[in-house]
C-alpha positions as CSV (number, residue, x, y, z in Angstrom):
1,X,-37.2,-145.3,167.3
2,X,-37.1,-145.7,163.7
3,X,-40.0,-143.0,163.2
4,X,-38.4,-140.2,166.1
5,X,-35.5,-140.9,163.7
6,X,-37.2,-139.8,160.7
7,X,-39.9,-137.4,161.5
8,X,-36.3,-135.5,163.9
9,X,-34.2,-135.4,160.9
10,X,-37.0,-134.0,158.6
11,X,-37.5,-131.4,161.0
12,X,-34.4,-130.5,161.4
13,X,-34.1,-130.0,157.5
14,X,-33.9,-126.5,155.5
15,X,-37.2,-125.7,154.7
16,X,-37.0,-126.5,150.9
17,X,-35.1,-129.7,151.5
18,X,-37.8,-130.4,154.5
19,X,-40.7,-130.1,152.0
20,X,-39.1,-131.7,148.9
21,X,-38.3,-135.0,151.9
22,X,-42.1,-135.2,153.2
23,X,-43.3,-134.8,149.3
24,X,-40.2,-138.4,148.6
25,X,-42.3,-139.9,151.5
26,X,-45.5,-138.9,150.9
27,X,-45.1,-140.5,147.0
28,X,-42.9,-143.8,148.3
29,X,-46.1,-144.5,150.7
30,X,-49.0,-143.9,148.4
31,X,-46.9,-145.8,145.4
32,X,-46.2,-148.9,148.0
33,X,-50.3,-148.7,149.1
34,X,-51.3,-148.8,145.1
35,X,-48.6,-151.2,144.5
36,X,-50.1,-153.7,147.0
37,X,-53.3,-152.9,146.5
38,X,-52.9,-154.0,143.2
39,X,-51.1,-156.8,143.3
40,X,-52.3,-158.3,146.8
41,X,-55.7,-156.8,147.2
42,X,-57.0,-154.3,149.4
43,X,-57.4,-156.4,152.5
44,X,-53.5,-156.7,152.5
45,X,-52.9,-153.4,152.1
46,X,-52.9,-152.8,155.8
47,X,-51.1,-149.6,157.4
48,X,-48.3,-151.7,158.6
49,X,-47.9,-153.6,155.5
50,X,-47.6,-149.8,153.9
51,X,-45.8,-148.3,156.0
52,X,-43.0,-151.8,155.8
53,X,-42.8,-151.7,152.2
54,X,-42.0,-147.7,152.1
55,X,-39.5,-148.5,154.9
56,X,-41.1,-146.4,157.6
57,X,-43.1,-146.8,161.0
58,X,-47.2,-146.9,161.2
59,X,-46.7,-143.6,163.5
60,X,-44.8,-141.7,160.0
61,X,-47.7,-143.3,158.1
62,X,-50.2,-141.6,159.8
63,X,-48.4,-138.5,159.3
64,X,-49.3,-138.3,155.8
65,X,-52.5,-140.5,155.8
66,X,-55.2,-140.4,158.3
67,X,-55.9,-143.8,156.3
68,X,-55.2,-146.3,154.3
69,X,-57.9,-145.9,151.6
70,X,-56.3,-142.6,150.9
71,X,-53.0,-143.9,150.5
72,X,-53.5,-146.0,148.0
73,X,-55.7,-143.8,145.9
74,X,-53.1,-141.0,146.4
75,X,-55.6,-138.0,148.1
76,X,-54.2,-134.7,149.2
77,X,-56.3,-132.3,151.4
78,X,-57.7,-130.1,148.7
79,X,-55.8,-127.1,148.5
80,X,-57.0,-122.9,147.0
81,X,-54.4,-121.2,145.2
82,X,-54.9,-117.5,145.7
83,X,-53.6,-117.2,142.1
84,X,-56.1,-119.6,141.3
85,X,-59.4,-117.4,143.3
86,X,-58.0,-113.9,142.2
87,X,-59.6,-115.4,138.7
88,X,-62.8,-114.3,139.8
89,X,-63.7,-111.4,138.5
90,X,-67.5,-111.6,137.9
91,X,-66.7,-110.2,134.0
92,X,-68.3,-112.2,131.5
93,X,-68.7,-115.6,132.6
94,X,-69.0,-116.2,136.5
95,X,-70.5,-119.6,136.2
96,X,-67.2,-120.5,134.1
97,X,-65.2,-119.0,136.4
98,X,-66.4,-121.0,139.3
99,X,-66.2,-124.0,137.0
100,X,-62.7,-124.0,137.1
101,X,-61.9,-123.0,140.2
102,X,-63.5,-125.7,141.5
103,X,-61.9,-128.3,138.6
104,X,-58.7,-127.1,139.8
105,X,-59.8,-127.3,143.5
106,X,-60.7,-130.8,142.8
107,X,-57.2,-131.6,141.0
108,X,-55.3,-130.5,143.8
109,X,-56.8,-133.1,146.0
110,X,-55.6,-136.2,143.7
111,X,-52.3,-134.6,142.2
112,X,-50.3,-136.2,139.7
113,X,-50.6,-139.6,140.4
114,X,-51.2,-142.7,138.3
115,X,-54.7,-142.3,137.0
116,X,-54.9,-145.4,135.2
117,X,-54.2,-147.3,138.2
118,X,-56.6,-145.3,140.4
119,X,-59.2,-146.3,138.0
120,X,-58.5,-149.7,138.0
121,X,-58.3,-149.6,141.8
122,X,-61.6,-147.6,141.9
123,X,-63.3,-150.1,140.1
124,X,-62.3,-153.4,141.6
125,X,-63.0,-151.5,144.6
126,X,-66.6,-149.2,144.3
127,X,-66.5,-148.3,147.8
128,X,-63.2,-146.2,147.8
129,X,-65.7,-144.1,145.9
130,X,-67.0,-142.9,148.9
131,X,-63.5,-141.4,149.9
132,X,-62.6,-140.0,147.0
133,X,-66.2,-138.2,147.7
134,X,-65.3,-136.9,151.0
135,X,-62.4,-134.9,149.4
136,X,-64.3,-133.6,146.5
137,X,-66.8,-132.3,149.5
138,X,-63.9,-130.7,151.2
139,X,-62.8,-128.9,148.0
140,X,-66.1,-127.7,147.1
141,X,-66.4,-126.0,150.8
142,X,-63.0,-124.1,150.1
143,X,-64.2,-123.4,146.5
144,X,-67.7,-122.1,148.3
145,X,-65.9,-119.8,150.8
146,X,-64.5,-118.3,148.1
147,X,-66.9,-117.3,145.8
148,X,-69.0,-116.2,149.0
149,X,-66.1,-113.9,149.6
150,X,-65.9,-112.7,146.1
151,X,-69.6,-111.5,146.0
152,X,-69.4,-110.4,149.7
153,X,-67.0,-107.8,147.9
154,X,-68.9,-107.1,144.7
155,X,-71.3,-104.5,145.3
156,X,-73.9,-106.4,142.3
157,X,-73.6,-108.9,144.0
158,X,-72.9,-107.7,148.2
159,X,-76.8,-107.7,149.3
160,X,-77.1,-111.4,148.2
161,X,-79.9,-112.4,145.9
162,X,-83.8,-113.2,145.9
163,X,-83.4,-112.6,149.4
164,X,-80.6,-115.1,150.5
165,X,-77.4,-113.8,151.2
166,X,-73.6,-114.2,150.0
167,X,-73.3,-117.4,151.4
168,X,-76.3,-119.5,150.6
169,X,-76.0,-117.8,146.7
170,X,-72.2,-119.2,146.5
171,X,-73.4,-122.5,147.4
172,X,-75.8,-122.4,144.8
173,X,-73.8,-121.3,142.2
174,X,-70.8,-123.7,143.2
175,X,-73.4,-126.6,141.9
176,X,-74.4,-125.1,139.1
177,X,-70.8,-124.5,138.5
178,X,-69.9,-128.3,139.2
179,X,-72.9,-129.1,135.9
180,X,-70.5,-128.1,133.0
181,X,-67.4,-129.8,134.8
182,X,-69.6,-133.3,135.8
183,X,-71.3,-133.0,132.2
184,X,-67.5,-133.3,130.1
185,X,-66.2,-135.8,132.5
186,X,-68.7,-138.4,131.6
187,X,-68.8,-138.0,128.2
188,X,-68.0,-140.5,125.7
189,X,-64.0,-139.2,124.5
190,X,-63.4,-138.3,127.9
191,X,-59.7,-138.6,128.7
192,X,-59.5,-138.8,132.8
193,X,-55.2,-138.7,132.3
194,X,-55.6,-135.2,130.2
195,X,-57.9,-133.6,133.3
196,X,-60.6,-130.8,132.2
197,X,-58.6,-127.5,130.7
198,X,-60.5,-124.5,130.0
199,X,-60.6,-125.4,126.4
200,X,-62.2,-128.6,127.5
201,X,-65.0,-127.5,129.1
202,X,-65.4,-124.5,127.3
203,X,-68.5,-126.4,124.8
204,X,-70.3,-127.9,128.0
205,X,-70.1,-124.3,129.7
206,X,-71.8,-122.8,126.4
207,X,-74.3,-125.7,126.4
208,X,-75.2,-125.3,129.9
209,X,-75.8,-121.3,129.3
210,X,-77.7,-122.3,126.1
211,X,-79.9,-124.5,128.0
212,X,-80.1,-121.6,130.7
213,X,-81.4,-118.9,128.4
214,X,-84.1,-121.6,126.6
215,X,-85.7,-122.5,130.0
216,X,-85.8,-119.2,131.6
């Protein structure tokens, strides 16, 4: 009864209030995964151990988390801002255009949650690795769609290139795009709280065309 009860009155919500009351439940079960993760270990992080702590049923859990691993890392289904892929505009830098579309792709997917503790999390337990992964998949297929839309549209770029069309050519250039971006995040003064702004992957970008233009 307890999660008709909740999942009823969130439905029956404003719209605003609806979202801003899935987005309170959403944060109380990830922070009560991480918390117990933490503190307990990942074994006794179970769905109905969450779903206890944040004061809700397994059903609401599953709701917001098709599992537990992504609770307690705090993983969104990656999500395109329009504003975001109206940035491509083929002028100048395309690469670095697709570069951080797919950086903030990628961001949308985590959010802002405790970095710190992800990492610590992350490495005390490699294999949730592998999920993280999954959604950094997901957000490079939206990111793809994209840019295969953008050239569809470009008349340069419309008839594909070296013979393969828009689609296989914006899966190429979404790696290449994904270099500069993987390049920054394991260097050295690499701050994983600050993210990757334009201004910070603006060297690696100019490296990566450098490098470019030398082996071509």
């Amino acid at each position: 009864m307890q999660s008709c009860k909740n999942n009823c009155m969130t439905e029956t919500l404003p719209p605003n209030l609806r979202e801003r009351k899935k987005a309170e439940t959403w944060t109380t079960l990830h922070e009560a995964a991480a918390a117990l993760a933490q503190q307990k270990g990942l074994e006794q992080a179970t769905v109905e151990a969450i779903a206890q702590s944040a004061g809700v049923s397994p059903r609401t859990f599953f709701n917001y988390f098709p599992a537990k691993e992504d609770a307690v890392l705090g993983l969104h289904e990656p999500v395109l801002d329009p504003a975001e892929a109206a940035k491509l505009t083929g002028a100048d830098d395309l690469l670095g255009q697709v570069t951080l579309l797919l950086v903030a792709v990628a961001r949308s997917s985590i959010g802002e949650t405790d970095s710190a503790r992800r990492r610590q999390l992350l490495k005390k337990y490699p294999h949730l690795f592998a999920r993280q992964l999954e959604y950094l998949v997901k957000a490079e297929a939206l990111v793809c769609q994209a840019v295969a839309e953008f050239l569809a549209s470009d008349p340069s770029w419309a008839s594909g290139a070296e013979g393969f069309g828009p689609d296989e050519t914006a899966r190429m250039l979404v790696m290449l795009a994904a270099v500069p971006a993987k390049f920054r995040a394991k260097s050295a003064d690499f701050d994983p709280a600050s993210g990757l702004s334009p201004e910070d992957l603006a060297p690696a970008v100019a490296l990566f065309h450098h490098l470019q233009r030398k082996l071509s």
